[in-house]
N, CA, C and O of each residue as an XYZ file, in Angstrom:
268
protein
N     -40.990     14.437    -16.715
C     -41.284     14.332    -15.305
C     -42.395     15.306    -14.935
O     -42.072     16.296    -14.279
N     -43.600     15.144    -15.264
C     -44.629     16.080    -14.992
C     -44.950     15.883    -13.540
O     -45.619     16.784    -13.033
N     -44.579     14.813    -12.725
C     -44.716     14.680    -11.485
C     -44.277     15.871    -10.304
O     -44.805     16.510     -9.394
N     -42.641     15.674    -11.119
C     -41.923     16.460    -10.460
C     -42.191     18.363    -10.650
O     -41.928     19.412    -10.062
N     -42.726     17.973    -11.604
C     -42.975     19.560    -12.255
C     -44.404     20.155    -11.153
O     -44.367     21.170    -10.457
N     -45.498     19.251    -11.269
C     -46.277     19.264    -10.657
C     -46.403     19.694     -8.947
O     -47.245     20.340     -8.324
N     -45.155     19.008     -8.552
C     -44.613     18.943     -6.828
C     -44.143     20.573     -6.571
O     -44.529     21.343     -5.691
N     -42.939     20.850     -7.927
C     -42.420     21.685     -7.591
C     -43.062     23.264     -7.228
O     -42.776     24.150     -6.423
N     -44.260     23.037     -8.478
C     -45.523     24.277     -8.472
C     -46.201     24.361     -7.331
O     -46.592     25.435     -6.875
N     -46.428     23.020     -6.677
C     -47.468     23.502     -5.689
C     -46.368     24.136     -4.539
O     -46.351     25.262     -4.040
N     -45.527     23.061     -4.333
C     -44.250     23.871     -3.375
C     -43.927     25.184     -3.384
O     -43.835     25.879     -2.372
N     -43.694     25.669     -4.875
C     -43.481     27.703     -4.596
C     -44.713     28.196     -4.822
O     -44.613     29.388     -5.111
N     -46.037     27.757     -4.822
C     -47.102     28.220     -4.674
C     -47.419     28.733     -3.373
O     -46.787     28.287     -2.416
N     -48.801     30.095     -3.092
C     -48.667     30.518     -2.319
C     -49.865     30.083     -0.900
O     -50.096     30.776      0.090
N     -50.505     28.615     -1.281
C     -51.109     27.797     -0.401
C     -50.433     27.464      0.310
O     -49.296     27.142     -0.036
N     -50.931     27.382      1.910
C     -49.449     26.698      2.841
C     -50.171     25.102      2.236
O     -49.502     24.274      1.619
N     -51.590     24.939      2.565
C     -51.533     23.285      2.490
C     -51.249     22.573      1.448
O     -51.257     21.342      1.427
N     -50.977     23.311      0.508
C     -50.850     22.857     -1.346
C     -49.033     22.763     -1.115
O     -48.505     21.880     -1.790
N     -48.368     23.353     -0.489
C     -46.963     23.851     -0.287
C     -46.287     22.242      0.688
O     -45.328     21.513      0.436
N     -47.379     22.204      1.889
C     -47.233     21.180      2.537
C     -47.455     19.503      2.017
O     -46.997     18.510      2.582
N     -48.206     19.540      0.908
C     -48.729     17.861      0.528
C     -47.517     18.223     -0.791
O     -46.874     17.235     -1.147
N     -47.293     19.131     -1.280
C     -45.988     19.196     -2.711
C     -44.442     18.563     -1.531
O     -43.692     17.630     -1.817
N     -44.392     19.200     -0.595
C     -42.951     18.487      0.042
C     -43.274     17.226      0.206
O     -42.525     16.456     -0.396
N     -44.484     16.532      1.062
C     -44.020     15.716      1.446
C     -44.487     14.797      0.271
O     -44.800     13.662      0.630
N     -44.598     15.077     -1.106
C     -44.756     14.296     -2.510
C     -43.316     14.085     -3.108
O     -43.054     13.177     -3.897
N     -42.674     14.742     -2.787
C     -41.259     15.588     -3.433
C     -40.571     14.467     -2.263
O     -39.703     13.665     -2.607
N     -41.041     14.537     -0.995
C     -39.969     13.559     -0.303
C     -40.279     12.300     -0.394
O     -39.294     11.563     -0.458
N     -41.454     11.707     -0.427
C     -41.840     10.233     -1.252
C     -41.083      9.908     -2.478
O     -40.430      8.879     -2.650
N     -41.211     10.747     -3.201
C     -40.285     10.912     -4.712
C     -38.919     10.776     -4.531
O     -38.292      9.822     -4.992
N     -38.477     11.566     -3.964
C     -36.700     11.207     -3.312
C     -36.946      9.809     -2.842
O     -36.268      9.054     -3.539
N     -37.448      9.336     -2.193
C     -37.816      7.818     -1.169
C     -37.595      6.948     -2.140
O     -36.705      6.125     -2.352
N     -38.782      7.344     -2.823
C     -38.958      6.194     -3.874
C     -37.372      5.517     -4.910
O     -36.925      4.371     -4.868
N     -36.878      6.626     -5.696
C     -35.982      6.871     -6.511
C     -34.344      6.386     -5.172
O     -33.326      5.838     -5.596
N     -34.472      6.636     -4.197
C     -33.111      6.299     -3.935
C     -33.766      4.594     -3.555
O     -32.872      3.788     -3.813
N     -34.588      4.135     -3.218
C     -35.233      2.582     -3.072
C     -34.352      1.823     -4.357
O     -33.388      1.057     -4.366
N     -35.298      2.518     -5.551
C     -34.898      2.070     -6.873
C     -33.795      2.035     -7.237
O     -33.578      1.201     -8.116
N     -32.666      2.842     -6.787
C     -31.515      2.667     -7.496
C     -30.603      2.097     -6.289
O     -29.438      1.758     -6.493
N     -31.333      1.998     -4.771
C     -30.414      0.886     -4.303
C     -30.397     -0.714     -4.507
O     -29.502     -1.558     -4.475
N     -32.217     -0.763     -4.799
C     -32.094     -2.258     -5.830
C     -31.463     -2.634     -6.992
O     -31.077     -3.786     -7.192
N     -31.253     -1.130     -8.276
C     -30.402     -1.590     -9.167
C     -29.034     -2.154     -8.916
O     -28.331     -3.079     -9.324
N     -28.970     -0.855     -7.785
C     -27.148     -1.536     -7.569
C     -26.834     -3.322     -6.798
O     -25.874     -4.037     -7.085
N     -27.730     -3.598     -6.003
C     -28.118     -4.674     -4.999
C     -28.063     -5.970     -6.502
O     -27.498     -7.064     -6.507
N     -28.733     -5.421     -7.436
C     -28.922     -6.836     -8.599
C     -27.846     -6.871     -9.109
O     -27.190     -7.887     -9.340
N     -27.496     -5.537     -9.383
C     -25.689     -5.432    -10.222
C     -24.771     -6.196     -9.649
O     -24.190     -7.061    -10.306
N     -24.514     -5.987     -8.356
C     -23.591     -6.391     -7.582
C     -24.237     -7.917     -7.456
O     -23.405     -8.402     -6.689
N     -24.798     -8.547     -7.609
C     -25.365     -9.728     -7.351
C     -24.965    -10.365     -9.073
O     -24.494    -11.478     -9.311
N     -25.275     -9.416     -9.977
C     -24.823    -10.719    -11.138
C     -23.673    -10.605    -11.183
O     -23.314    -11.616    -11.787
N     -22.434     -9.789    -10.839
C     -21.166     -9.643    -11.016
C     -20.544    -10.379    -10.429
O     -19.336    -10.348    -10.661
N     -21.047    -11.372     -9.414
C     -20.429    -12.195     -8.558
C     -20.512    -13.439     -9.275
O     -19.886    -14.420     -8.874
N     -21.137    -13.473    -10.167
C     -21.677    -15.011    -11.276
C     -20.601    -14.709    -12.002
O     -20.049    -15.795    -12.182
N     -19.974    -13.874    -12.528
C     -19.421    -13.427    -13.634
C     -17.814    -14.094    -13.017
O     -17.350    -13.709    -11.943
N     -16.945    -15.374    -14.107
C     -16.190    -15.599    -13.725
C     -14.901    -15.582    -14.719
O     -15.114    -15.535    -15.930
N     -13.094    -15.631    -14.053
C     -12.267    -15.042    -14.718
C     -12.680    -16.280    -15.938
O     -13.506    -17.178    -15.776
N     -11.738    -15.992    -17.338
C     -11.825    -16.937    -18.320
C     -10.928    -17.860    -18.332
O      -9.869    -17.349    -17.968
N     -10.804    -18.924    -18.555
C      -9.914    -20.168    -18.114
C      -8.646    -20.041    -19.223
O      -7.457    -20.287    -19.019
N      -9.177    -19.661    -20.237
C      -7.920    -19.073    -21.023
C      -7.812    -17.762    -21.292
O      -8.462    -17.393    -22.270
N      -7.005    -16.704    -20.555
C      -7.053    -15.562    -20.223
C      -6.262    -14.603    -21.500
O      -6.382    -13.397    -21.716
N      -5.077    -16.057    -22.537
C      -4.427    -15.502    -23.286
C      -4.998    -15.791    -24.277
O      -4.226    -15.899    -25.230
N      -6.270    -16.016    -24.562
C      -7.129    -15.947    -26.033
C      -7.849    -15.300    -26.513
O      -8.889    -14.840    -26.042
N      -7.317    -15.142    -27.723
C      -8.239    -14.064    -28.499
C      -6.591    -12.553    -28.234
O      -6.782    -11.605    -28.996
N      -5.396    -12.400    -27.427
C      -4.716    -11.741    -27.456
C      -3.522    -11.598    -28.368
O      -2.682    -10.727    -28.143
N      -3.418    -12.438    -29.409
C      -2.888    -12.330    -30.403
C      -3.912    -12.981    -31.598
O      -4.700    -13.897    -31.360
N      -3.725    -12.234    -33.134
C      -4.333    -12.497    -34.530
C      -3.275    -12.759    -35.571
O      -2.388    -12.009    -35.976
N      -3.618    -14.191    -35.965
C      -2.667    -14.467    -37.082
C      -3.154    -14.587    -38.179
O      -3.766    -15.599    -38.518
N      -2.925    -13.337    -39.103
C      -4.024    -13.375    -40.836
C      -3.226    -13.580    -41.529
O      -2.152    -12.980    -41.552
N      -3.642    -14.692    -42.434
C      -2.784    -15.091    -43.758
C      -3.722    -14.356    -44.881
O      -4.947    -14.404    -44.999
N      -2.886    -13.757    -45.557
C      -3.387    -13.248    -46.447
C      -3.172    -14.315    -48.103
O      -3.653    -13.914    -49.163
């Protein structure tokens, strides 16, 4: 994450305007990243609803090996 590394330097750096464009990079970055993982969850929850019980629920729950 050299991005973040990048944000964080100018932020404890001792420029106010270098200090000021690192937050509001750092808060785009938060923006961005919670966007992204509310679409992951939005698709998740969207194929899980396709996903249906199995019509034979008792198969495959017992193995009979003849040796």
């Amino acid at each position: 994450m050299n991005i973040s590394n990048s944000i964080m330097t100018a932020i404890s750096g001792g420029d106010a305007l270098k200090q000021a464009v690192g937050i509001e990079l750092l808060s785009k970055a938060s923006d961005m990243q919670a966007s992204s993982s509310s679409t992951l969850v939005q698709d998740f929850t969207k194929s899980q609803q396709l996903v249906t019980a199995s019509a034979t629920p008792h198969l495959g729950g017992n193995l009979d090996i003849r040796i």
